[in-house]
Z-matrix of the N, CA and C atoms (Angstrom, degrees):
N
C 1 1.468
C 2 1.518 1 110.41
N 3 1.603 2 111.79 1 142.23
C 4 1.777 3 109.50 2 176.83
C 5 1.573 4 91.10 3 -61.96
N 6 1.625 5 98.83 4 167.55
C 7 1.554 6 104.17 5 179.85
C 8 1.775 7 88.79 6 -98.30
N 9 1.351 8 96.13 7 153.31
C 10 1.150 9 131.80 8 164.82
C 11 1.729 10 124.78 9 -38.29
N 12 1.258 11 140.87 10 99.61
C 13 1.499 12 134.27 11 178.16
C 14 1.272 13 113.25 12 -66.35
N 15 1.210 14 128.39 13 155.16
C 16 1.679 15 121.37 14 -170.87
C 17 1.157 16 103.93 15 -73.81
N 18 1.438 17 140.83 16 -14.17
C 19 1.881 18 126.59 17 165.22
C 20 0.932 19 85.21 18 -58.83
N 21 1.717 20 143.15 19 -85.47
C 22 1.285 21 137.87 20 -159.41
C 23 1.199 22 136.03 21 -9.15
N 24 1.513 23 89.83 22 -55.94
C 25 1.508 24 115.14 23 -157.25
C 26 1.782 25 98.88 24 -78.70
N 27 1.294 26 110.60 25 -46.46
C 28 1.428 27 109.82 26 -178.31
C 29 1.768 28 107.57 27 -75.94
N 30 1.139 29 118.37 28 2.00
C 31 2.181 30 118.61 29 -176.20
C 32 1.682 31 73.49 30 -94.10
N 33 1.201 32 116.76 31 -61.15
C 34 1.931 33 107.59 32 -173.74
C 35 1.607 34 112.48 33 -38.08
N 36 1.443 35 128.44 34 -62.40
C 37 0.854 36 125.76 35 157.91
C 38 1.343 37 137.27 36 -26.58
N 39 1.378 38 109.40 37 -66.30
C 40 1.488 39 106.18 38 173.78
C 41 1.386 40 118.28 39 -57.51
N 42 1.607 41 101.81 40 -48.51
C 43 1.424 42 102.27 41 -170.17
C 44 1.355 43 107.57 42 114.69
N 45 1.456 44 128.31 43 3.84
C 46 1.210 45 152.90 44 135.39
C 47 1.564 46 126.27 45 -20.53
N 48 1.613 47 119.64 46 119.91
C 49 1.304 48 84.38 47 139.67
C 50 1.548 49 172.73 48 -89.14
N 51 1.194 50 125.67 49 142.38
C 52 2.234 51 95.37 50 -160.33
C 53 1.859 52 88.24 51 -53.85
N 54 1.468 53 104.21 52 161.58
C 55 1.466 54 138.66 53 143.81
C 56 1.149 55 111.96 54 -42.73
N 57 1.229 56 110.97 55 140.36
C 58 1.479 57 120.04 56 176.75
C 59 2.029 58 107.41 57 -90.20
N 60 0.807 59 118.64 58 171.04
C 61 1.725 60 115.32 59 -176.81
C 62 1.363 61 117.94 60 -60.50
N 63 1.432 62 102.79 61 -51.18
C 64 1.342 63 120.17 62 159.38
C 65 1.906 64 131.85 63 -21.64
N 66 1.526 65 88.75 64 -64.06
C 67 1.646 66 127.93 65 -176.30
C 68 1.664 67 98.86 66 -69.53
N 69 1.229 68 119.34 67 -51.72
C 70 1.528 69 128.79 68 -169.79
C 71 1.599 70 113.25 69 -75.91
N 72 1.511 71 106.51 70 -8.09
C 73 1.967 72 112.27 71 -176.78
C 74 1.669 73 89.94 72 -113.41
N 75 1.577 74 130.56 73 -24.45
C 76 1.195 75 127.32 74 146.84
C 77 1.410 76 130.79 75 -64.08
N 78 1.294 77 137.65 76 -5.79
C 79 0.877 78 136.55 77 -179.93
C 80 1.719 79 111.71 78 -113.45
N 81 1.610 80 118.43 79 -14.74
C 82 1.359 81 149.97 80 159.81
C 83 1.160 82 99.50 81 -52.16
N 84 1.148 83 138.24 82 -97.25
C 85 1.492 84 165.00 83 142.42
C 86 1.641 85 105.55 84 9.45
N 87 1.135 86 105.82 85 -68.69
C 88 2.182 87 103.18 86 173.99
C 89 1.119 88 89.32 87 -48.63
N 90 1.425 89 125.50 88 -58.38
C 91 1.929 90 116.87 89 -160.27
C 92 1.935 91 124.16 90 -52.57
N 93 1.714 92 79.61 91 -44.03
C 94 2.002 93 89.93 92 167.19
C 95 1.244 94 107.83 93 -57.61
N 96 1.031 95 111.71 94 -53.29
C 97 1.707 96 121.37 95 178.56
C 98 1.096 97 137.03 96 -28.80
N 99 1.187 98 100.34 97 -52.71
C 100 1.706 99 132.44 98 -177.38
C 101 1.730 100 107.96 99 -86.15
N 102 2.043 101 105.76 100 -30.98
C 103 1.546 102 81.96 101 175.98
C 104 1.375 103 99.56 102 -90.96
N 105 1.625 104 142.33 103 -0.53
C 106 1.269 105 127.29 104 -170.93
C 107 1.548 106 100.49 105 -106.23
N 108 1.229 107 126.24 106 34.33
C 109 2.029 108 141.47 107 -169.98
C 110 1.611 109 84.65 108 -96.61
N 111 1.524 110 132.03 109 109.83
C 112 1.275 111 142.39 110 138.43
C 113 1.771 112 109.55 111 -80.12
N 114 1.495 113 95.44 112 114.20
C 115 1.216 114 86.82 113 -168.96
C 116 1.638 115 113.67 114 -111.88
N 117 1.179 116 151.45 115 138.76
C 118 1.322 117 148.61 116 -165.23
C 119 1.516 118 111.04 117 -85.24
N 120 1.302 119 127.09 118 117.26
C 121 1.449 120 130.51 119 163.12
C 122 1.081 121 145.71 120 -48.21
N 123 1.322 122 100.81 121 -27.66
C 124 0.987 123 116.74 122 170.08
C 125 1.716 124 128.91 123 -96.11
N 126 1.287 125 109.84 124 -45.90
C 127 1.688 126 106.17 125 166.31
C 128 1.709 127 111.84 126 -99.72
N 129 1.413 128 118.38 127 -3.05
C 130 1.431 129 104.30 128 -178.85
C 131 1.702 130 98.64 129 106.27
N 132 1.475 131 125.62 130 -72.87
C 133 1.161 132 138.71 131 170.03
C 134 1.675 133 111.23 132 1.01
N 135 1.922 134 122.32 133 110.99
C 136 0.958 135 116.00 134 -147.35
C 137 1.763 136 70.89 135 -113.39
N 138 1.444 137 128.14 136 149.58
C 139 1.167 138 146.32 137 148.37
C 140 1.460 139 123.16 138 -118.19
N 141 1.385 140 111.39 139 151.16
C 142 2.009 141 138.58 140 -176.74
C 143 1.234 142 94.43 141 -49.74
N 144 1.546 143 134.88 142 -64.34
C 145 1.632 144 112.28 143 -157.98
C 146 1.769 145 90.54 144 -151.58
N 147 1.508 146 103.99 145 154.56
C 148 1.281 147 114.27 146 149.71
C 149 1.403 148 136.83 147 9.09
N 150 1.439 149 84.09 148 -63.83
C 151 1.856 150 102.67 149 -166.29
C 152 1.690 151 95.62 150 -82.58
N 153 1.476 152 130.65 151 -28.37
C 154 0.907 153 130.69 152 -178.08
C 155 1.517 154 115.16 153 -61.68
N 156 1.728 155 110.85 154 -43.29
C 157 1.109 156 134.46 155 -155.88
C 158 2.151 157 109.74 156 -82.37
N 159 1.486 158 84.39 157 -22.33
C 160 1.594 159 99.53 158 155.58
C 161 1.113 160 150.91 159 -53.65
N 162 1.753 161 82.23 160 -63.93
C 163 1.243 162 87.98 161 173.83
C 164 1.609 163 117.86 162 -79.25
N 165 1.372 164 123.92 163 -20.88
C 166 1.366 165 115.43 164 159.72
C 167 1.241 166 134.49 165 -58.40
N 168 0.898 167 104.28 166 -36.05
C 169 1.523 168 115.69 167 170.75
C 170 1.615 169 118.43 168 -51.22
N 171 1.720 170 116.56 169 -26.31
C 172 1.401 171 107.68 170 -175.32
C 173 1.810 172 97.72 171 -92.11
N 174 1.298 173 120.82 172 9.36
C 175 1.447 174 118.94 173 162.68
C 176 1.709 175 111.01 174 -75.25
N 177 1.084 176 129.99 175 -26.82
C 178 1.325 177 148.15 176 170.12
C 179 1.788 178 111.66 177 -71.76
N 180 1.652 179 106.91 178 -58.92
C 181 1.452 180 121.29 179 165.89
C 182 1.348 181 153.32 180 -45.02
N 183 1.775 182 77.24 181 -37.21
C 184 1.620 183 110.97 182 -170.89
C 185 1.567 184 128.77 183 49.46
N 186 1.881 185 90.81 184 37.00
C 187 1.819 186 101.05 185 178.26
C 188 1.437 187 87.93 186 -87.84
N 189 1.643 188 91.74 187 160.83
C 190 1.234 189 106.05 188 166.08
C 191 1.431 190 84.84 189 -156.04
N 192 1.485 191 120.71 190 112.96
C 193 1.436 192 128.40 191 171.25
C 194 1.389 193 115.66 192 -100.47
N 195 1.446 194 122.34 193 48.06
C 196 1.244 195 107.21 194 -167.77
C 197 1.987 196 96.90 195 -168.93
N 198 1.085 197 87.01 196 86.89
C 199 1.581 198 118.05 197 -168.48
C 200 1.666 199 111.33 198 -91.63
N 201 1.885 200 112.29 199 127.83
C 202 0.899 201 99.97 200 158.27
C 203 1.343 202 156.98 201 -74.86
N 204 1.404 203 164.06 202 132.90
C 205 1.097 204 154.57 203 -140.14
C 206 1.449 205 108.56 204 -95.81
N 207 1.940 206 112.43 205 -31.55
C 208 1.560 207 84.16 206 163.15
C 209 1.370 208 137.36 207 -119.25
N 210 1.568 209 107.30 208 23.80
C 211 1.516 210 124.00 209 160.45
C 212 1.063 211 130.93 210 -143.50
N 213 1.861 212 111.05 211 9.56
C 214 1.238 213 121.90 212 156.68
C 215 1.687 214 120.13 213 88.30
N 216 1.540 215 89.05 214 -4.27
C 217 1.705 216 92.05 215 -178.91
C 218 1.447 217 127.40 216 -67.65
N 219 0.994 218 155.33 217 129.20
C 220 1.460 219 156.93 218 169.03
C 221 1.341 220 142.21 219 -56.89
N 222 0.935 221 127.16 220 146.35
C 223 1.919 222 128.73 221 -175.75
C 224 1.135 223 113.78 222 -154.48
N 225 1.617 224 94.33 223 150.63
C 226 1.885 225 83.11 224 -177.25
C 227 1.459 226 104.79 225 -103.12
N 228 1.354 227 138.02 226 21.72
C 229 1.281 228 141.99 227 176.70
C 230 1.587 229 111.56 228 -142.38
N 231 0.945 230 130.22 229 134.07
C 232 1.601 231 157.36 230 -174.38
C 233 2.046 232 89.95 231 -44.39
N 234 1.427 233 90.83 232 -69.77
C 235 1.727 234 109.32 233 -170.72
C 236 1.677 235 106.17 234 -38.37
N 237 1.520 236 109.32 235 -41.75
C 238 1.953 237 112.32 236 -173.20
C 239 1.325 238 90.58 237 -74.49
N 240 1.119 239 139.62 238 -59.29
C 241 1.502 240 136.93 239 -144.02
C 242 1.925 241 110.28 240 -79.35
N 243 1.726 242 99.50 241 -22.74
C 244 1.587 243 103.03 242 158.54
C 245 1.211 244 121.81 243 -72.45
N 246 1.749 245 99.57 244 -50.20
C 247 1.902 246 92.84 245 171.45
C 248 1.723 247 133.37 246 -54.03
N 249 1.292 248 98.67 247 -18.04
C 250 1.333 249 127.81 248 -172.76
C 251 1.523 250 104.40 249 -75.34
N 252 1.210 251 116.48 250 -53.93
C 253 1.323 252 123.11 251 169.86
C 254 1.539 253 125.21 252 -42.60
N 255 1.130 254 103.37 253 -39.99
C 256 1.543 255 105.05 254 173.22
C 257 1.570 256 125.03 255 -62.82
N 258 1.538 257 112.96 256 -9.92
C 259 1.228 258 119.43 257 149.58
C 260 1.155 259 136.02 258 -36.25
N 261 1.338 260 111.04 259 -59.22
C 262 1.702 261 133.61 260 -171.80
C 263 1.664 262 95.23 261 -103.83
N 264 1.494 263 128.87 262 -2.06
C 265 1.710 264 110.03 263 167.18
C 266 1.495 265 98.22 264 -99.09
N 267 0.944 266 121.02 265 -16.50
C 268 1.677 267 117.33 266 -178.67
C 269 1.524 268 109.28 267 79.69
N 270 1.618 269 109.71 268 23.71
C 271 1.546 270 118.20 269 -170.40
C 272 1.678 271 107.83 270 -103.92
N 273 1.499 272 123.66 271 127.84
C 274 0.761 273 136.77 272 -129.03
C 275 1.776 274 79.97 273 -150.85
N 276 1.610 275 126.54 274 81.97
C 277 1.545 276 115.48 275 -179.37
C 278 1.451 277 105.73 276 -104.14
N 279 1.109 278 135.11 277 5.84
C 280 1.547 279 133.81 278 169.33
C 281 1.592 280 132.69 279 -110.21
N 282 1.399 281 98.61 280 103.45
C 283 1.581 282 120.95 281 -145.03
C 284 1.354 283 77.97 282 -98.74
N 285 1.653 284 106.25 283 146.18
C 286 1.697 285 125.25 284 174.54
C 287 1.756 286 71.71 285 -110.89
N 288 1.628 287 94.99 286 132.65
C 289 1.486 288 130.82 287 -178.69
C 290 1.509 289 98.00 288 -81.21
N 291 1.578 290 140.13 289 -45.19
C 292 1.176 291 125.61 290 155.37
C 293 0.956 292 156.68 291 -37.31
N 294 1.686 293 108.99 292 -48.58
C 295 1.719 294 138.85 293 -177.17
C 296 1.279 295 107.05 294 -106.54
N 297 1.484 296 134.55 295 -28.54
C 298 1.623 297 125.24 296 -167.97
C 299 1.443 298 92.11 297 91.54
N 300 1.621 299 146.52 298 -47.30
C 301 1.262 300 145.41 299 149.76
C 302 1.353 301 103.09 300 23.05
N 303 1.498 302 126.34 301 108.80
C 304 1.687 303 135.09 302 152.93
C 305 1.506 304 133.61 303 -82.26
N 306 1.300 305 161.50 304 82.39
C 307 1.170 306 138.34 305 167.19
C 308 1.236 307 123.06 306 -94.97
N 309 1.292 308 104.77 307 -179.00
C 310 1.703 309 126.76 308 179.60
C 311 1.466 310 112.40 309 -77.96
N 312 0.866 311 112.22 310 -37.35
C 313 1.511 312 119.75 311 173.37
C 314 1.664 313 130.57 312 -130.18
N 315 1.487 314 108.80 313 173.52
C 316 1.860 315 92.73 314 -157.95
C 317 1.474 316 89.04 315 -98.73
N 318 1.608 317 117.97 316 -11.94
C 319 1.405 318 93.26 317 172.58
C 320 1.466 319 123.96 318 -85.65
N 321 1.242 320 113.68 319 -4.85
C 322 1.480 321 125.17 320 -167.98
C 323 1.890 322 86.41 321 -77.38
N 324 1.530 323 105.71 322 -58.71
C 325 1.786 324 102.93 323 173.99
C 326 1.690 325 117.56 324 -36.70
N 327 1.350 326 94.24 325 -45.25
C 328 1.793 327 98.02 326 -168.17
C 329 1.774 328 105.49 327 -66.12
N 330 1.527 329 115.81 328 -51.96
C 331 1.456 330 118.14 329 165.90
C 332 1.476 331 114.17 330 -31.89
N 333 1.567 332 111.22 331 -63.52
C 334 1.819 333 130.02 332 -178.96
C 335 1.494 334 99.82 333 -38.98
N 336 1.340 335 126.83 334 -50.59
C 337 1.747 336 131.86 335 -143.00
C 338 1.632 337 79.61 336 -78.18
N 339 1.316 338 137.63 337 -14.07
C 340 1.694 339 126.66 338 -155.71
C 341 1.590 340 89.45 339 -87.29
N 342 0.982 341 125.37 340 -30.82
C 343 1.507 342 137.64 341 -176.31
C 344 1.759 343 110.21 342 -59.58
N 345 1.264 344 105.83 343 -40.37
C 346 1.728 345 113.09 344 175.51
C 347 1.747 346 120.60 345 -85.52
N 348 1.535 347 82.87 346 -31.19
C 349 1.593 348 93.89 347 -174.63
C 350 1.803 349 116.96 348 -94.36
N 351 1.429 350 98.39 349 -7.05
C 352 1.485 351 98.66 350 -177.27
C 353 1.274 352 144.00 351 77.34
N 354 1.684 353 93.59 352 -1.35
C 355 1.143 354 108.40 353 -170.94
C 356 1.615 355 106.14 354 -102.46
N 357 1.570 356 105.42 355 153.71
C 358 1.264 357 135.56 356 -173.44
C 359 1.468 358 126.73 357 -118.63
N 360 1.894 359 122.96 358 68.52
C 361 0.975 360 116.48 359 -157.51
C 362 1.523 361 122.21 360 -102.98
N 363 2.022 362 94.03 361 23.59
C 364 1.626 363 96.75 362 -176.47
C 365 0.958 364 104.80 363 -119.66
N 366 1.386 365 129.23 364 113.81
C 367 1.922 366 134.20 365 -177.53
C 368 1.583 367 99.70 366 -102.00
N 369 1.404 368 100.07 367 126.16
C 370 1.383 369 108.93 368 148.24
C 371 2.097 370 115.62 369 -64.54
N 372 1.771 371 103.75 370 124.31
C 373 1.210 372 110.72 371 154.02
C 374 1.273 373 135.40 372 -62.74
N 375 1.485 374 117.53 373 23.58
C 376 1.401 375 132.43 374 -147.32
C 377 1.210 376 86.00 375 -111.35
N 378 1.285 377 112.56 376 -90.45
C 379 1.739 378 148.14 377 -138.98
C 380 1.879 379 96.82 378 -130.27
N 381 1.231 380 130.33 379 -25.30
C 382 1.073 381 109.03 380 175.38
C 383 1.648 382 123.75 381 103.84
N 384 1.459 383 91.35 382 -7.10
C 385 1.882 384 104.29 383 -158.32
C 386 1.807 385 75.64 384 -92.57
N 387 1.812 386 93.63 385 148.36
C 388 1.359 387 117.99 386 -163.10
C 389 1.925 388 105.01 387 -112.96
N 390 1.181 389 117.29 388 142.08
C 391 1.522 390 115.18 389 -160.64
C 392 1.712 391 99.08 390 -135.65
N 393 1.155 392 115.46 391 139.93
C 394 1.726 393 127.84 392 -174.94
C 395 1.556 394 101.09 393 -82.03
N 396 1.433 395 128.48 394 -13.09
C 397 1.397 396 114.03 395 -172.01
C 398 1.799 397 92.47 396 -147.27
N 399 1.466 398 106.61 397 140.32
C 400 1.822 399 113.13 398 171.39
C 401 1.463 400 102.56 399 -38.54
N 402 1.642 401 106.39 400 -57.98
C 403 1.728 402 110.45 401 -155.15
C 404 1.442 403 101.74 402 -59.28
N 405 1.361 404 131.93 403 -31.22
C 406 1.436 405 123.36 404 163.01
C 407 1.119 406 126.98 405 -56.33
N 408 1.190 407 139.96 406 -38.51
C 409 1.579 408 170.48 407 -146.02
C 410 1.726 409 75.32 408 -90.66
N 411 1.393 410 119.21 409 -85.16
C 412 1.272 411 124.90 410 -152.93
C 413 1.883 412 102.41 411 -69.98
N 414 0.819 413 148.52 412 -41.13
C 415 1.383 414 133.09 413 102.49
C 416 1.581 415 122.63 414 56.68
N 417 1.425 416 77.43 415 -114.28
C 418 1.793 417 104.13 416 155.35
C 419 0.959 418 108.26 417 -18.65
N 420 1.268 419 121.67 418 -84.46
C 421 1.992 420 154.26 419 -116.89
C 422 1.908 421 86.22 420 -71.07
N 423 1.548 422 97.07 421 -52.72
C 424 1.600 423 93.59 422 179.23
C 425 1.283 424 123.08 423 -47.56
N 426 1.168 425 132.06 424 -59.65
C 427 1.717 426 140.62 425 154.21
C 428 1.740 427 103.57 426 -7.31
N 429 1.511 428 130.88 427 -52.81
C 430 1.097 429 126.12 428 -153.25
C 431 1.817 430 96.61 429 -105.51
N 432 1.601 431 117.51 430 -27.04
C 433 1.263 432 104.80 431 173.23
C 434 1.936 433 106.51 432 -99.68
N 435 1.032 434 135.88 433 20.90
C 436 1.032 435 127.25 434 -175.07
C 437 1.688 436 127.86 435 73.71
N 438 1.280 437 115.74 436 -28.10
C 439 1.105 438 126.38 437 -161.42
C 440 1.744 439 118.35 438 -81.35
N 441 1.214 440 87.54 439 137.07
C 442 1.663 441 91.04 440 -167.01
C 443 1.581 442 104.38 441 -99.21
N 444 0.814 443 118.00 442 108.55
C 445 1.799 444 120.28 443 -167.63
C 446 1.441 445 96.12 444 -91.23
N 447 0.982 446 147.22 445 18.82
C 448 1.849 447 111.09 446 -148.27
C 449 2.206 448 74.59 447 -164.29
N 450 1.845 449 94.08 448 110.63
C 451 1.542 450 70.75 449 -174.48
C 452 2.171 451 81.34 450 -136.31
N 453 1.140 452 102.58 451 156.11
C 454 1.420 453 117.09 452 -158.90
C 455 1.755 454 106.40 453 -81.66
N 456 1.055 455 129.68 454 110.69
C 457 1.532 456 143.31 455 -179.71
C 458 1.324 457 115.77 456 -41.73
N 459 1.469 458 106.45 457 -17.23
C 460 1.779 459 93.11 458 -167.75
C 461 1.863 460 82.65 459 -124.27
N 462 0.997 461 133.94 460 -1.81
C 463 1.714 462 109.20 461 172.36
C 464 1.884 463 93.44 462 -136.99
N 465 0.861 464 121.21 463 -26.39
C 466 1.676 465 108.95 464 172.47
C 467 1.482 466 90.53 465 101.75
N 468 1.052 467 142.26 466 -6.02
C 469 1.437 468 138.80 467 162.18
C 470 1.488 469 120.65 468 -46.63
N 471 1.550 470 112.11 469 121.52
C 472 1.389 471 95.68 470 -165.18
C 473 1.968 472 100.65 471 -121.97
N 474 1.287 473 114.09 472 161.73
C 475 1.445 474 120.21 473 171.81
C 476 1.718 475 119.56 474 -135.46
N 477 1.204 476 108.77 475 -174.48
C 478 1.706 477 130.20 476 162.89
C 479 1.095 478 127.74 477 -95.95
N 480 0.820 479 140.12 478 11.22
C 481 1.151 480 136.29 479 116.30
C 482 1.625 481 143.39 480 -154.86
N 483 1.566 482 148.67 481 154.77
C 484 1.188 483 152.08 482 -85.22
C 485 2.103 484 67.96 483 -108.65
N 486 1.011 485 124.77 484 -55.51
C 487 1.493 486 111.17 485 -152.39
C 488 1.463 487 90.73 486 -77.14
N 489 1.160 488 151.05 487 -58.85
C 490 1.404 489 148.62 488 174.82
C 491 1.852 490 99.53 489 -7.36
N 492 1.619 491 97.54 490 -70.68
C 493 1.703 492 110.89 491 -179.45
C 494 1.703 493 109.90 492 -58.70
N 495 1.514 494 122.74 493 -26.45
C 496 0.967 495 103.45 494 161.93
C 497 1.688 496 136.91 495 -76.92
N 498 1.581 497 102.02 496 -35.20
C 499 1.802 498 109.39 497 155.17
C 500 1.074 499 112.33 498 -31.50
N 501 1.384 500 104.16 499 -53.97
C 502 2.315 501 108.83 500 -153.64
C 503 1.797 502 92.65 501 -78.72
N 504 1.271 503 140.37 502 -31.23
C 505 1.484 504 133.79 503 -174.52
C 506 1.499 505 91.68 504 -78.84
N 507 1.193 506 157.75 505 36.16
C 508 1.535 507 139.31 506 122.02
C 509 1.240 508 117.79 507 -83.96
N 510 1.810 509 124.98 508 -7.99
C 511 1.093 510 119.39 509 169.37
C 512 1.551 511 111.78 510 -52.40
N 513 1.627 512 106.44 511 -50.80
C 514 1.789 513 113.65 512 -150.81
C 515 2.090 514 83.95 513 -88.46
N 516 1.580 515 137.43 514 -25.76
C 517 0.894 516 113.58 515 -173.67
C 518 1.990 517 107.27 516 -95.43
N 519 1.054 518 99.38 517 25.04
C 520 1.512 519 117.75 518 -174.76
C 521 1.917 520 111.31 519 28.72
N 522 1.368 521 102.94 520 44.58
C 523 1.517 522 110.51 521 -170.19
C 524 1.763 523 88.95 522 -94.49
N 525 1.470 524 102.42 523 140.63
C 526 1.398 525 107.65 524 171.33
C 527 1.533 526 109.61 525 -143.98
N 528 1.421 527 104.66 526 120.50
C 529 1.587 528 120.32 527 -146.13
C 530 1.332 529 88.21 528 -103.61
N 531 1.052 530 140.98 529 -18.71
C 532 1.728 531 127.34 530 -179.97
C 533 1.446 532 115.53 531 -123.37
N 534 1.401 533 94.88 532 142.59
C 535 1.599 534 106.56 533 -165.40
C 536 1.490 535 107.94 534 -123.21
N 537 1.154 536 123.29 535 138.50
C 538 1.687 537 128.26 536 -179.96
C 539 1.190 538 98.83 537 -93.49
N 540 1.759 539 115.32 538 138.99
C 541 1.819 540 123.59 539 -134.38
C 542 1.661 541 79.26 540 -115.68
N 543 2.094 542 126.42 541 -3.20
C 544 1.127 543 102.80 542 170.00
C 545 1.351 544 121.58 543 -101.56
N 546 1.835 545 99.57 544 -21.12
C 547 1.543 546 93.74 545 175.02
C 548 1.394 547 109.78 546 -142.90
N 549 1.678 548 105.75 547 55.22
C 550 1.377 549 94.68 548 170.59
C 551 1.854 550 129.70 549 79.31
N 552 1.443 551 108.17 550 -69.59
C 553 1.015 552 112.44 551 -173.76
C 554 1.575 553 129.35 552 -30.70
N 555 1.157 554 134.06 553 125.47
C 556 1.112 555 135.19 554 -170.35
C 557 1.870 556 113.53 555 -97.09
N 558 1.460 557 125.66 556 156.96
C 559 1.214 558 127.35 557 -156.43
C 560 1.754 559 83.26 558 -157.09
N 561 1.643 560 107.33 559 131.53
C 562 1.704 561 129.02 560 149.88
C 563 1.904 562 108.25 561 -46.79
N 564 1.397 563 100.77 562 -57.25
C 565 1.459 564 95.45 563 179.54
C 566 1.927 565 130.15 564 -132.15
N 567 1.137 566 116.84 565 123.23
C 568 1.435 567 118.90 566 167.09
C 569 1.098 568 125.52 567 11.27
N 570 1.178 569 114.83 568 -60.89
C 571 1.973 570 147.90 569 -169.26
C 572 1.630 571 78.05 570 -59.12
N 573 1.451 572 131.04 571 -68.41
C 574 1.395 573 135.04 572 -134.92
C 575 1.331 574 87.88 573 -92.41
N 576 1.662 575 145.36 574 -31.86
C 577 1.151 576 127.42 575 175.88
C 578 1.573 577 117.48 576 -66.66
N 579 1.162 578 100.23 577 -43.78
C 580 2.178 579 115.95 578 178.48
C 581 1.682 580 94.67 579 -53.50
N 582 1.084 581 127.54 580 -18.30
C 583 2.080 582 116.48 581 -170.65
C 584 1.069 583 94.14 582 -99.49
N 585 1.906 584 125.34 583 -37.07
C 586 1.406 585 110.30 584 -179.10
C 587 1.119 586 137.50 585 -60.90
N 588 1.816 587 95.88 586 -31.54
C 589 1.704 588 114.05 587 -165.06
C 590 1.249 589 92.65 588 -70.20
N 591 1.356 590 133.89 589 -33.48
C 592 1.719 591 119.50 590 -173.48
C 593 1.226 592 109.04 591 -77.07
N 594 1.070 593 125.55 592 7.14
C 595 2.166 594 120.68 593 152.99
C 596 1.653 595 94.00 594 -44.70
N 597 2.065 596 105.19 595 -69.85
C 598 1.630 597 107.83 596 -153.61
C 599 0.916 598 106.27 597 -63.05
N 600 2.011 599 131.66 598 -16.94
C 601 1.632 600 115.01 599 -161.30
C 602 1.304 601 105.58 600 -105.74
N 603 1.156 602 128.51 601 -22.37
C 604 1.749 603 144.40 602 144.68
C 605 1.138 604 83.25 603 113.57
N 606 1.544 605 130.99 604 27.33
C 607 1.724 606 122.99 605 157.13
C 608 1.468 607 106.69 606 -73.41
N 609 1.717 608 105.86 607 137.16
C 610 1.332 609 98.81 608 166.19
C 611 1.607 610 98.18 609 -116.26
């Protein structure tokens, strides 16, 4: 008979059965596991390594060692404060392969691609209605809690959503983006060009 391995020998003992090979590289594996478990003190939250366990930790801390140079804003990771940068370079490295389309970021690209593909992977828990980009979704969400997040810097006027507040800021920068192609006249908003044009068509 082969001799006996010391798992063996101690499943004989008990009266156990040995592990199958399978069971014994599963039971290997929890053990790595458990000695490579960085675990957080503060919320419990167990992380993969060290470096992981760091950088979480300044969500608790509220470091952010990693400052911009030309507006001084902060991050607690190297990766935000590069993406961030592309603000002030005017660099734009994520090309939609369809449209020629540039952004600043790859999630802003991944949102864009919902536009070609049709797809709608942000549902309101509300009502159910489905949205091609988060920032719409979140958007929405205001409509059903009331809340006007998005409030204008130069009069304190606030709304529901982010483009609404962008319409109403051509009031105070007196920019007027639409022009009537019969007489010129210029209008802050859309809404106010569509009432004018029915002077020339004699729709009221």
């Amino acid at each position: 008979n082969e001799e006996l391995n010391e798992e063996e020998k101690n499943d004989v003992k008990t009266g156990e059965k040995p592990l199958s090979r399978s069971q014994t590289k599963e039971k290997d594996l929890k053990k790595r596991r458990a000695k490579k478990s960085f675990t957080c003190t503060q919320c419990g939250k167990s992380l993969k390594s060290k470096q992981s366990l760091e950088f979480h930790m300044r969500i608790h801390t509220g470091e952010k060692p990693y400052t911009c140079d030309q507006c001084e804003k902060s991050f607690r990771q190297s990766a935000n404060l590069q993406r961030h940068m592309n603000i002030h370079t005017g660099e734009k490295p994520y090309t939609c392969n369809q449209c020629g389309k540039s952004f600043r970021q790859s999630a802003n690209l991944q949102n864009h691609m919902n536009i070609h593909t049709g797809e709608k992977p942000f549902t309101c828990n509300q009502c159910g209605k489905s949205f091609r980009q988060s920032s719409t979704l979140k958007d929405h969400m205001n409509i059903h809690t009331g809340e006007k997040l998005y409030e204008c810097y130069q009069c304190g006027r606030t709304f529901l959503r982010a483009s609404d507040l962008k319409s109403h800021l051509k009031v105070h920068t007196k920019e007027k983006p639409h022009s009537c192609s019969l007489c010129g006249k210029r209008f802050s908003h859309l809404h106010n060009l569509k009432v004018h044009q029915k002077i020339h068509t004699g729709v009221r």
